[in-house]
C-alpha positions in Angstrom: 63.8 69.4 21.0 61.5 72.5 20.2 59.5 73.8 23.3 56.0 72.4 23.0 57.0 69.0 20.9 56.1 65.8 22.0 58.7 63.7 23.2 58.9 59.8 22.2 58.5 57.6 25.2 60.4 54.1 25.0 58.2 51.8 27.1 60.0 49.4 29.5 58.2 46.4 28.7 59.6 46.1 25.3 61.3 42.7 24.8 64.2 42.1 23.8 62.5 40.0 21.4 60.9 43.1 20.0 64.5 45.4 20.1 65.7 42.4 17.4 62.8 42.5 15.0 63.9 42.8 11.4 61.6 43.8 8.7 61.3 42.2 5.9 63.3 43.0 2.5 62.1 43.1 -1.2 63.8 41.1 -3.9 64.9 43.9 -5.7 63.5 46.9 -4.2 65.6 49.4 -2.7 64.4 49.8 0.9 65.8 52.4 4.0 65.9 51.0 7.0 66.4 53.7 9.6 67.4 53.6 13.5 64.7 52.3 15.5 65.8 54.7 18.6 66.4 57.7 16.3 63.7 58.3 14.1 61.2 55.4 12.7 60.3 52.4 10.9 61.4 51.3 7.1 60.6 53.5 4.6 60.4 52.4 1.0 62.1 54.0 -2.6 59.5 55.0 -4.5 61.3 55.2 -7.6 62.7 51.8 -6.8 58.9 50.3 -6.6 57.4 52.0 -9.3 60.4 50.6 -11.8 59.1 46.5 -10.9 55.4 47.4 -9.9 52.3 47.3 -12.4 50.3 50.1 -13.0 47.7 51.0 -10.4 44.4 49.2 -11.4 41.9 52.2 -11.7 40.0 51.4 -8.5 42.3 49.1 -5.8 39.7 46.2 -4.7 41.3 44.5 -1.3 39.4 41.2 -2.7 42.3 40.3 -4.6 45.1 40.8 -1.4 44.8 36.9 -0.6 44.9 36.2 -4.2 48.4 38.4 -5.3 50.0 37.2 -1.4 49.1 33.5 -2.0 49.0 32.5 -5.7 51.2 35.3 -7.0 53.7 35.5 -3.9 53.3 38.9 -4.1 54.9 40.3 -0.9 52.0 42.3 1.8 54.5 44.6 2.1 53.7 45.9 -1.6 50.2 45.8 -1.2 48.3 48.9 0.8 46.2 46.4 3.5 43.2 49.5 3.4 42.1 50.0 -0.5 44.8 47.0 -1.8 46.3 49.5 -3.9 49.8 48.4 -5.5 51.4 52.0 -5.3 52.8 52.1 -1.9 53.9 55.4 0.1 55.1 53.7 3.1 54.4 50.8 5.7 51.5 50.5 7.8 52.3 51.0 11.3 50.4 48.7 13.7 50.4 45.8 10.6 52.6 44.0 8.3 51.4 45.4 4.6 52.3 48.8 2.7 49.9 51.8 3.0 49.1 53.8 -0.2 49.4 57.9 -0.5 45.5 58.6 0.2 45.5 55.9 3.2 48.2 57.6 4.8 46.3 60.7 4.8 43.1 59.1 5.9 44.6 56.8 8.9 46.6 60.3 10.3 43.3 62.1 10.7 41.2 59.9 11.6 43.2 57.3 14.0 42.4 59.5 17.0 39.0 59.8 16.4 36.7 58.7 18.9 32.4 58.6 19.4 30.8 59.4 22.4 30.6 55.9 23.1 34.4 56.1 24.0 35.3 53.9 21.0 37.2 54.3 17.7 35.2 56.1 15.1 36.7 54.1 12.4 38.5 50.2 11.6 41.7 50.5 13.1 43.6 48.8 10.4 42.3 50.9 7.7 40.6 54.0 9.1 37.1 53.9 7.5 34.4 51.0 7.1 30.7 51.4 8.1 30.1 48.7 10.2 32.5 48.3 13.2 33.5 45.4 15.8 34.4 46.6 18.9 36.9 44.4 21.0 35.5 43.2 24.1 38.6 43.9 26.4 37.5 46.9 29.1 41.0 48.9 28.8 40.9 48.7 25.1 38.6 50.9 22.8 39.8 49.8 18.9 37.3 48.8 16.3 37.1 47.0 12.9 35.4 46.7 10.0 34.0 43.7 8.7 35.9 44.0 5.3 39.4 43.5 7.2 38.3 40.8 9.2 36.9 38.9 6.0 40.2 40.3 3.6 42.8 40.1 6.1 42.2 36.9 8.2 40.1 34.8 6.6 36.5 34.6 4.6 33.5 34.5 7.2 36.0 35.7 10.3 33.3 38.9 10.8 30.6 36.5 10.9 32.3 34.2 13.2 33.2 37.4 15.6 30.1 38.7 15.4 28.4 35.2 17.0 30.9 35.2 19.4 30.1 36.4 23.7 33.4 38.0 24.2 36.0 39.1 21.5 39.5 40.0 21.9 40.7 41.9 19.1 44.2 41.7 17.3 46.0 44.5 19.2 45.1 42.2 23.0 45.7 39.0 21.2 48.9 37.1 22.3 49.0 35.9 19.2 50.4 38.4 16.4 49.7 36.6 13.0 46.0 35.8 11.9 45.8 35.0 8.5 47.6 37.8 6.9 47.2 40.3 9.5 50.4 40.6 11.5 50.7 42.8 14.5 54.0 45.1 14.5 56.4 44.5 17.7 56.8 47.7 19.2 54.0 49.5 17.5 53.2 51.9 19.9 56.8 53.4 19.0 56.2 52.6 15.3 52.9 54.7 15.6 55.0 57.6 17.4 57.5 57.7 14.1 54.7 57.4 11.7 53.1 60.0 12.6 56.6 62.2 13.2 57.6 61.3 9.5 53.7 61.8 7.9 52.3 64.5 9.3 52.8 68.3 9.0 50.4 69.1 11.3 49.7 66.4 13.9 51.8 65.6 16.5 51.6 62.9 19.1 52.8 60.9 22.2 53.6 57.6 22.2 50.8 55.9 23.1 51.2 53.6 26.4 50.0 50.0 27.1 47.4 49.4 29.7 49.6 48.4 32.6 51.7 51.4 31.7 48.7 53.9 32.2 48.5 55.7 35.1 45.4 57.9 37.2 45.0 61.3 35.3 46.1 64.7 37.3 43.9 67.2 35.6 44.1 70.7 36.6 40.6 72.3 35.1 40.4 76.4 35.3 37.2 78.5 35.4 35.3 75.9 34.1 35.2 72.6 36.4 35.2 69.9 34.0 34.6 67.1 37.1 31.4 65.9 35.6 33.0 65.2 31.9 36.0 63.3 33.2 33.6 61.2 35.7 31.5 60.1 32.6 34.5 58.9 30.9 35.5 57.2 33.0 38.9 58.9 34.6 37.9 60.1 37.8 35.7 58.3 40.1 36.7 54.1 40.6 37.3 52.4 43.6 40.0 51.2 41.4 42.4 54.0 41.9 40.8 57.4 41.3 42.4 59.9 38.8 42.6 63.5 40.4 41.5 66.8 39.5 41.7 70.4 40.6 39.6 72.7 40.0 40.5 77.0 40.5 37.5 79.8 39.3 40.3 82.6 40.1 44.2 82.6 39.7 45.3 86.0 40.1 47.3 85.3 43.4 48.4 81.5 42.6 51.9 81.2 42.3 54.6 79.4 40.4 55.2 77.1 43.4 52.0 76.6 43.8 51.1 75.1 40.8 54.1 72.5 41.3 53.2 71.7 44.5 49.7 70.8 43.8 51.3 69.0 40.2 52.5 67.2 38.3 49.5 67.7 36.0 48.4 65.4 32.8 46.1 67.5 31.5 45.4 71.4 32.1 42.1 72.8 31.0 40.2 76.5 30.6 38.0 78.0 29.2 36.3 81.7 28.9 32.9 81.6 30.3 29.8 80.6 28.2 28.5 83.9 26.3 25.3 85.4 28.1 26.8 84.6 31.6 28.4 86.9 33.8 32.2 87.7 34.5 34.3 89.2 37.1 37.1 89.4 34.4 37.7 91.0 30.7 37.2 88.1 28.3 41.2 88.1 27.4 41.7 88.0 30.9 41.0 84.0 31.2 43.5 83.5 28.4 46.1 85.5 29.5 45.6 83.6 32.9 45.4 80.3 31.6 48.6 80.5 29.5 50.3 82.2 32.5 49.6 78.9 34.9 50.1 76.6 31.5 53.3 77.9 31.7 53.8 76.3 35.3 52.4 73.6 34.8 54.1 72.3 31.7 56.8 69.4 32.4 60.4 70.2 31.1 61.7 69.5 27.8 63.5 66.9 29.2 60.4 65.3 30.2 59.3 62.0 28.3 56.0 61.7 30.0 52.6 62.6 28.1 51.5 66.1 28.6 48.3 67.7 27.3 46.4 70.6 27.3 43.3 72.4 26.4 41.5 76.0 25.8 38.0 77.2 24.8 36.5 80.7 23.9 32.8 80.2 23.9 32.5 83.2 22.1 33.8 85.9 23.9 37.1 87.0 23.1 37.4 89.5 20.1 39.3 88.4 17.1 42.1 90.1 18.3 42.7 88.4 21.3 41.9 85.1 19.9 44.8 86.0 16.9 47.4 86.9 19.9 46.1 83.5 21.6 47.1 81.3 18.7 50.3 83.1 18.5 50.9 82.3 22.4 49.9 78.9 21.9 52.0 78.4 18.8 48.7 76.5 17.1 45.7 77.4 15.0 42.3 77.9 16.2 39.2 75.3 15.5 36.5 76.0 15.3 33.6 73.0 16.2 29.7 74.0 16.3 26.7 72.0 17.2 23.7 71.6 15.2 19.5 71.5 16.2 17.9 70.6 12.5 19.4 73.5 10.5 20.4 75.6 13.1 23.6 76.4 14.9 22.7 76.4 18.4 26.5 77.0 19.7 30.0 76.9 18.9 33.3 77.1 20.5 37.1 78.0 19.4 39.7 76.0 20.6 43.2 75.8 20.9 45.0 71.9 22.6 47.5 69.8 21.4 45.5 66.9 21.9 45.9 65.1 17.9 41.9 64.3 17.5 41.4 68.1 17.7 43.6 69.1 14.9 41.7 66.4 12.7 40.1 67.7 9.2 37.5 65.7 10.3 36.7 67.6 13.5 36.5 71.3 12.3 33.3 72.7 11.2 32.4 72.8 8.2 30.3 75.5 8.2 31.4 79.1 7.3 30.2 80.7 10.5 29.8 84.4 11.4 30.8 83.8 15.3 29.7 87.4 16.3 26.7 87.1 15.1 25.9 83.9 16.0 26.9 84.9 19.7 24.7 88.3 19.4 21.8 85.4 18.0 22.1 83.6 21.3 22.0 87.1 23.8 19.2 88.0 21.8 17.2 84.9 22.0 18.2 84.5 25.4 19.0 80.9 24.8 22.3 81.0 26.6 25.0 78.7 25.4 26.5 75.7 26.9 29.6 75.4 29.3 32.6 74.8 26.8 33.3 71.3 28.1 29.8 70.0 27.1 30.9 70.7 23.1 34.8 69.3 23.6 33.5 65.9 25.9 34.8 63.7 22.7 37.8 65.3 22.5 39.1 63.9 25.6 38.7 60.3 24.9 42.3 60.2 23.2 43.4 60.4 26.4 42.5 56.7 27.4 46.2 56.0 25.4 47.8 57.3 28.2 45.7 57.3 31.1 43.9 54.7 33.1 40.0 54.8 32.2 37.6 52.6 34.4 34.5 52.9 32.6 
């Protein structure tokens, strides 16, 4: 395994009615079925499917799913469950029901998405829809649209949710079928190989089931990020508090120290906020950070979820942040915040948390960060600790560690 890659975490609690699951097969379709303990769920021949299957329609319209399952016993499988389109790239991984080439795309960047109100930012069957339902169950935080309730399960289901006190939503319900939505067995490790075979550029744990999760050790350097893990609920319950550490200088902390005070979950710096003052160079909290990253980073052995994050709130030259993306073996993003028009602050970041290296998270601004730093000295409207403009960006972090809020 490459040094940094995630590794894929088998949860115990699998059944072994989950080990036997068999996927189903298409009359005529070629279809690989790969080692579930080597690399990941079916994938389908193209050129097999696109010998039997009509022509895409010109705009896929998920009205007609029931219609082509029921009347024309056309398999889910060959259907993509988000738009309905017939030209299928591969299988969905938390449902039963194929997933089309611009779906695919969509669900990896956006899956790990989350609002400030610590839930999804999209449907969790097909990544988008405007109006959300959020399940009801305090250790879950998955959403969905009213169109898959109404497409997938039945006509009226949304409406039917919507009057209802308390809803449990198809990832918490024993039940695995409704209508034609069908929960995956084992999709937490299906979710692990979709995103191992789909993505170039996201990488991910496997995601852990509630009783699995465990209190977060967070070690947070020169910016203490107590407040922002408190508000999300990690740190803080009478339930079984999560931990965190907090150091403003390193220079003298050791190897064994680090592993004493460990094992850590999550390690977090940052440079200080531009305008403030420093004891240190600016490159001097990078340099530091990666140094005690390095001790703090589990073996490559380790199957246990790791993660870690870094901010420069404008203070390292673009040297230095170049030579930190080469240490950190990622790319830089870049997220801003916006008053009306104006960019009142932004911050570069390097972590290997997946909602970070979204499309959907980078700014989309082209931004002149000197001068936008020089802007803030002038106007004396000194800029925001880091942690206040990457908050979101730890809510993935509920997959794998206990959150009380």
């Amino acid at each position: 395994m490459a040094q940094g890659e995630p590794a894929l975490v088998l949860s115990d609690t699998d059944s072994a009615e989950d080990l036997e699951e068999v996927e189903p097969s298409f009359s005529g379709i070629t279809i690989e079925l790969q080692d579930e303990e080597s690399t990941s769920s079916d994938v389908i021949c193209l050129d097999s499917l696109e010998e039997i299957m009509p022509a895409t329609p010109t705009s896929p319209n998920r009205d007609f799913i029931a219609h082509e399952v029921n009347e024309n016993q056309r398999r889910i499988e060959e259907i993509c469950i988000c738009c309905g389109s017939f030209q299928i790239h591969t299988q969905h991984p938390l449902f039963h029901g194929g997933i089309c080439t611009p779906c695919t795309e969509n669900f990896l960047e956006t899956f790990f998405l989350y609002d400030e109100d610590g839930f999804q930012a999209f449907c969790t069957i097909c990544c988008s829809g405007k109006t959300l339902l959020m399940c009801d169950d305090p250790t879950c935080n998955r959403c969905y649209c009213l169109e898959c309730l109404d497409v997938l399960v039945s006509p009226g289901t949304a409406e039917k949710v919507k009057a209802t006190n308390t809803w449990l939503c198809f990832m918490c319900l024993p039940l695995s079928s409704h209508g034609l939505l069908k929960r995956k067995k084992r999709w937490r490790v299906k979710l692990k190989c979709f995103y191992d075979q789909e993505s170039n550029h996201l990488e991910i744990y496997q995601p852990l089931s509630a009783w699995e999760r465990k209190p977060i050790n967070v070690l947070s350097l020169f910016d203490n990020i107590t407040t922002e893990m408190k508000n999300l609920g990690f740190l803080g319950s009478s339930l079984g508090d999560g931990r965190l550490t907090y150091l403003d200088d390193v220079t003298n902390v050791l190897r064994t120290d680090v592993k004493e005070w460990g094992p850590f979950d999550f390690i977090f710096g940052s440079t200080p906020p531009v305008g403030n003052s420093y004891e240190h160079p600016p490159a001097w909290y990078f340099y530091q950070y990666h140094r005690i990253l390095q001790y703090g980073k589990p073996t490559e052995s380790s199957q246990r979820p790791f993660f870690w994050m870094f901010v420069d709130n404008l203070v390292l030259e673009k040297e230095d942040r170049e030579t930190a993306s080469r240490f950190f073996q990622t790319e830089a993003v870049t997220i801003h915040r916006k008053h009306a028009e104006t960019v009142q602050n932004a911050v570069i970041l390097w972590s290997n948390i997946p909602s970070v290296k979204s499309k959907y998270s980078l700014s989309d601004l082209d931004l002149d960060l000197d001068l936008l730093a020089k802007d803030i000295l002038k106007t004396r409207l000194l800029s925001q600790r880091p942690a206040t403009l990457v908050r979101k960006f730890f809510l993935p972090l509920r997959e794998y560690f206990k959150c009380f809020s």
